[in-house]
C-alpha positions as CSV (number, residue, x, y, z in Angstrom):
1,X,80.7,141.4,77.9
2,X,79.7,144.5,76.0
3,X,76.5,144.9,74.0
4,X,78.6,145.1,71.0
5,X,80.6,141.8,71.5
6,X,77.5,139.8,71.2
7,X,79.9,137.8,68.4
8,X,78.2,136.3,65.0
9,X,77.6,132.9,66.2
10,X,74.7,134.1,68.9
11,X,73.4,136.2,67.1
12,X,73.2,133.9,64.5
13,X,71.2,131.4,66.9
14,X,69.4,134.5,68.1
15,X,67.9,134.6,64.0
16,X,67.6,130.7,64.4
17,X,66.0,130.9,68.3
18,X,64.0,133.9,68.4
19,X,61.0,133.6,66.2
20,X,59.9,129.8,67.5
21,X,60.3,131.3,70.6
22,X,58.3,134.0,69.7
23,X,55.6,132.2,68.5
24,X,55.4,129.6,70.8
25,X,55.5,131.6,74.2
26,X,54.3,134.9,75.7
27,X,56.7,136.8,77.8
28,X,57.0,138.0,81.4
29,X,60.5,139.3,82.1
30,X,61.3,141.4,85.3
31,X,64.4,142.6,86.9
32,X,66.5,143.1,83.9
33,X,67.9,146.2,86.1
34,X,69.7,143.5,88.1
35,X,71.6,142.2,85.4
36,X,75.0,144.2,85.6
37,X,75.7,146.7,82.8
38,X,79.8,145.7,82.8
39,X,81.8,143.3,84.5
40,X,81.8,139.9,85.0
41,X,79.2,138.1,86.8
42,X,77.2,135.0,87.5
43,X,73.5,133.7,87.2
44,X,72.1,131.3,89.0
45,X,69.0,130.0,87.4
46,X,66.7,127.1,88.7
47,X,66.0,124.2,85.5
48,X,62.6,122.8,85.0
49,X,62.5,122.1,81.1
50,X,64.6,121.0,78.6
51,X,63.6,124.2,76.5
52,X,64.5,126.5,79.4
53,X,68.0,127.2,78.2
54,X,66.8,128.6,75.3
55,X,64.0,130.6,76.5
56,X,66.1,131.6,79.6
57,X,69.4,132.5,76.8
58,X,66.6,134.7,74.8
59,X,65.7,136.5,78.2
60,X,68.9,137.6,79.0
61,X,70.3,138.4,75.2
62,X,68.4,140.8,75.2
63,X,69.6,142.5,77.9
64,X,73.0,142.7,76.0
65,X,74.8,140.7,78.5
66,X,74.8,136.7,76.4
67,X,75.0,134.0,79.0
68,X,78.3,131.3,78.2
69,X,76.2,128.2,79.7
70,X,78.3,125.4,81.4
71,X,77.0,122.1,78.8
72,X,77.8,118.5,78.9
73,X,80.8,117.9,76.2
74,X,79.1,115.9,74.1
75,X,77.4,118.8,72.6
76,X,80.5,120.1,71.7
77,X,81.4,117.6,68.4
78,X,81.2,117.9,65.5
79,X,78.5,119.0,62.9
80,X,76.3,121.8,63.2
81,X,75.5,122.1,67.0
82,X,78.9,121.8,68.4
83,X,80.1,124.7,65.7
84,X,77.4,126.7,67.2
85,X,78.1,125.6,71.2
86,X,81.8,126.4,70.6
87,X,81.2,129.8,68.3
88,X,78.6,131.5,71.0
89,X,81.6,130.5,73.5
90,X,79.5,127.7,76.1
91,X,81.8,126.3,78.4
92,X,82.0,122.2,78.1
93,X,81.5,120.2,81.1
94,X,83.9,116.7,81.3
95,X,82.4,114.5,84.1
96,X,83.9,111.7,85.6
97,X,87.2,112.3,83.6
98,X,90.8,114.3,84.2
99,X,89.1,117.1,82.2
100,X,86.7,117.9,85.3
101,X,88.2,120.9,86.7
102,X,88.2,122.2,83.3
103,X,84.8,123.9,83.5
104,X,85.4,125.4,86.5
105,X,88.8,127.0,85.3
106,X,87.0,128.1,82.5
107,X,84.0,129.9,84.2
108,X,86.8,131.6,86.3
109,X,88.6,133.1,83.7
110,X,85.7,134.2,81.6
111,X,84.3,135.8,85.1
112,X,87.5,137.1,85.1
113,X,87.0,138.6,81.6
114,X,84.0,140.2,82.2
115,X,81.9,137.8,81.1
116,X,78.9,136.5,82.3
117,X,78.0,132.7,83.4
118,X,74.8,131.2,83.7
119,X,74.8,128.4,85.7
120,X,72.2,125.7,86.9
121,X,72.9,125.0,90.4
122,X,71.0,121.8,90.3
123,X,73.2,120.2,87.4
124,X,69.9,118.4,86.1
125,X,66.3,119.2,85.6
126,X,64.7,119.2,89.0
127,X,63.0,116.5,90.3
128,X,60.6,118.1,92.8
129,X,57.3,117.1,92.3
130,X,55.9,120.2,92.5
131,X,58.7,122.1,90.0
132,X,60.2,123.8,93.3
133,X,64.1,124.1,93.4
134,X,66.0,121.1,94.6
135,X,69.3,120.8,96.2
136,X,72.5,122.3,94.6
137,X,76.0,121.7,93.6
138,X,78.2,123.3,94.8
139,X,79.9,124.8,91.4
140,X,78.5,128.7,91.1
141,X,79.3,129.1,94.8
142,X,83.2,128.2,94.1
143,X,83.5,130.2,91.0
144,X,82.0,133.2,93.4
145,X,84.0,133.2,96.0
146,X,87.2,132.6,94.1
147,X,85.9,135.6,91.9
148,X,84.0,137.5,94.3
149,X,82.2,138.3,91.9
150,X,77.9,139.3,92.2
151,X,75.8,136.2,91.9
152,X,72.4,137.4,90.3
153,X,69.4,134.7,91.1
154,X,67.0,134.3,88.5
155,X,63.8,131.8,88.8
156,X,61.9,131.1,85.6
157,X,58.4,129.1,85.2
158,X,56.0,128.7,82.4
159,X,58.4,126.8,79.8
160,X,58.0,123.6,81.7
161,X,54.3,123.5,81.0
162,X,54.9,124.0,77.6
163,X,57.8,121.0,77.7
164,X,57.4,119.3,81.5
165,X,60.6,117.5,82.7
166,X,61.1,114.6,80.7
167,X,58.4,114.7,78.5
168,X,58.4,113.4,74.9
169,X,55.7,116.2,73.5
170,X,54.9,119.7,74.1
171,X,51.9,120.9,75.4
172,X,51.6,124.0,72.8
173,X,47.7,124.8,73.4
174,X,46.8,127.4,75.5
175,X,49.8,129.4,74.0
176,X,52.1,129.6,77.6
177,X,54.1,132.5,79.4
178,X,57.6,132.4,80.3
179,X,58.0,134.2,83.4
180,X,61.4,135.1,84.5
181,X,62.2,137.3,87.6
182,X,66.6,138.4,88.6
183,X,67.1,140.0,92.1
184,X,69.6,141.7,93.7
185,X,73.0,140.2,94.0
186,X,73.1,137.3,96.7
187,X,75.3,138.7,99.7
188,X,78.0,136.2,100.2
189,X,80.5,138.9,101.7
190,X,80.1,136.4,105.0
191,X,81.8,133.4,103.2
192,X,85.2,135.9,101.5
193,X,88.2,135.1,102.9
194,X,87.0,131.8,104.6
195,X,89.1,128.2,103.9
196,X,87.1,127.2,100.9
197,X,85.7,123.9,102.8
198,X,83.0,121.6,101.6
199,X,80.9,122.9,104.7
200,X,81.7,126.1,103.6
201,X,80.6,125.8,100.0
202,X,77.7,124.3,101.0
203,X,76.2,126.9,102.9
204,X,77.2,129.3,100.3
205,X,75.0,127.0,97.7
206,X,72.2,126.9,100.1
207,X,72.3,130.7,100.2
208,X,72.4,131.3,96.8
209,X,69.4,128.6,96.4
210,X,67.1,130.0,98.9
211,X,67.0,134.0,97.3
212,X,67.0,131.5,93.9
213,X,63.4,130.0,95.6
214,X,62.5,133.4,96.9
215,X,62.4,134.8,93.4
216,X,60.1,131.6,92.1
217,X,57.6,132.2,95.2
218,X,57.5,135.5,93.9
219,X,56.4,134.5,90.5
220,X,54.3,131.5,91.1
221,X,52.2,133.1,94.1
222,X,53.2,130.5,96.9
223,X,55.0,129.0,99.5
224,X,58.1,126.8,98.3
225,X,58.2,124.0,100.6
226,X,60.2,124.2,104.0
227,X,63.0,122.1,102.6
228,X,64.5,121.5,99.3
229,X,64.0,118.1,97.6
230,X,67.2,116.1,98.0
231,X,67.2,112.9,95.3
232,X,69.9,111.6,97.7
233,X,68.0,111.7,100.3
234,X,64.7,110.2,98.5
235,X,66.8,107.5,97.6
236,X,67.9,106.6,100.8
237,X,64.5,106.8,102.2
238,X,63.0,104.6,98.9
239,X,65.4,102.1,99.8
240,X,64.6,101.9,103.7
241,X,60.5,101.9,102.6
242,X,61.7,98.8,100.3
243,X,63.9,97.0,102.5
244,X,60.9,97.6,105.7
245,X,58.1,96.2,102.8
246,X,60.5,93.4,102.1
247,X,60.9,92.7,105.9
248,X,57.3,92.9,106.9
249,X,56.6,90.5,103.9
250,X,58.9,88.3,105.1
251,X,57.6,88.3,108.4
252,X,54.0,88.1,107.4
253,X,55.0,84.8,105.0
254,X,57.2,83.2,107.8
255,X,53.8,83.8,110.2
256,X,51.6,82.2,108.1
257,X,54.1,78.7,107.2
258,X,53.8,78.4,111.3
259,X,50.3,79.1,111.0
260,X,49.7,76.2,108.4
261,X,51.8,73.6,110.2
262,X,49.8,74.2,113.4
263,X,46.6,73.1,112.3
């Protein structure tokens, strides 16, 4: 999208956005030469704070190349918020409905158009302990190989200590930095022309993840751990640490009744 179809509506929100954001956070923004000039194209940004769209939207406005964000549709109703997720041209997400290809179709053709969309792989805020990248969906890497268009991977950090996940209250004093950090394109040239499998897109997603990691090592100073967080996964191993607790107290109650009637 050309700098100078920007549109009213963001920069309308820019007015709205900027200042707080101004205010409230200092500003550490590197590889803007990564973000394409022309042409449509993807970003795929890791998600740590509830305030990182906003901060992460400001960063790349001002490049001239606005972000169209894939949101949940309830955002999109009426009033003044869904005027203004409709007007800067987001792109609604229907889940668990007949609407759910939808999004995807929509990112396609506004890749197609030249536009650029910003997606957060991990669909959620992450729920790594330690803020690292979890595990992905597998949406950006379908719209990119169906486009082949450049996926630029961009890692942010800072916003979450000013907002962490799922807090109620921000943490405004020390004033904090929002560091950001795009790389290169992500080579997926392997996966073209390949039956789009769910193996397939999965190893796309895990490529696209790891340079995603690599940029947030860069900014952070450290060593991501050796594998992503999977919630799946944690569930399925909270569930076996219950059931073995539950078993062992079983076994410890049934141990001691015997123990009782012996004497």
């Amino acid at each position: 999208m050309p700098r100078r179809r920007i549109g009213f509506w963001y920069r309308f929100a820019a007015v709205l956005c900027k200042p707080p954001l101004v205010i409230l956070i200092k500003r550490d923004w590197r590889g803007t030469e990564h973000i394409p000039a022309e042409g449509g194209f993807i970003t795929a940004v890791n998600h740590n704070s509830h305030l990182d769209p906003f901060a992460y939207a400001h960063y790349q406005y001002n490049t001239g190349r606005v972000p169209r964000f894939l949101a949940k549709s309830g955002l999109f109703g009426k009033g003044f918020v869904g005027a203004a997720m409709r007007g800067t041209g987001q792109i609604p997400v229907y889940r668990e409905s007949t609407d759910a290809l939808s999004a995807f179709r929509a990112a396609i053709e506004a890749v197609e158009r030249g536009e650029c969309v910003a997606f957060y792989p991990e669909g959620t805020l992450t729920r790594d302990p330690d803020g690292w990248p979890m595990t992905a969906k597998t949406g950006a890497a379908r719209v990119a190989l169906q486009t082949k268009c450049p996926v630029i991977p961009v890692a942010q950090w800072g916003v979450n200590e000013l907002l962490p996940p799922y807090a109620r209250k921000p943490d405004l004093l020390p004033r904090k930095t929002h560091h950001v950090l795009a790389g290169p394109p992500v080579d997926l040239s392997p996966f073209y022309d390949r039956e789009m499998t769910p193996e397939l897109l999965k190893e796309a997603t895990d490529v696209i993840m790891a340079a995603v990691t690599r940029q947030l090592e860069e900014i952070r100073g450290e060593k991501a751990p050796d594998r992503p967080y999977d919630p799946r996964r944690e569930r399925t191993e909270q569930r076996r640490r219950t059931q073995a607790q539950t078993s062992h107290g079983r076994s410890q109650a049934r141990t001691g009744h015997k123990g009782e009637n012996s004497k």
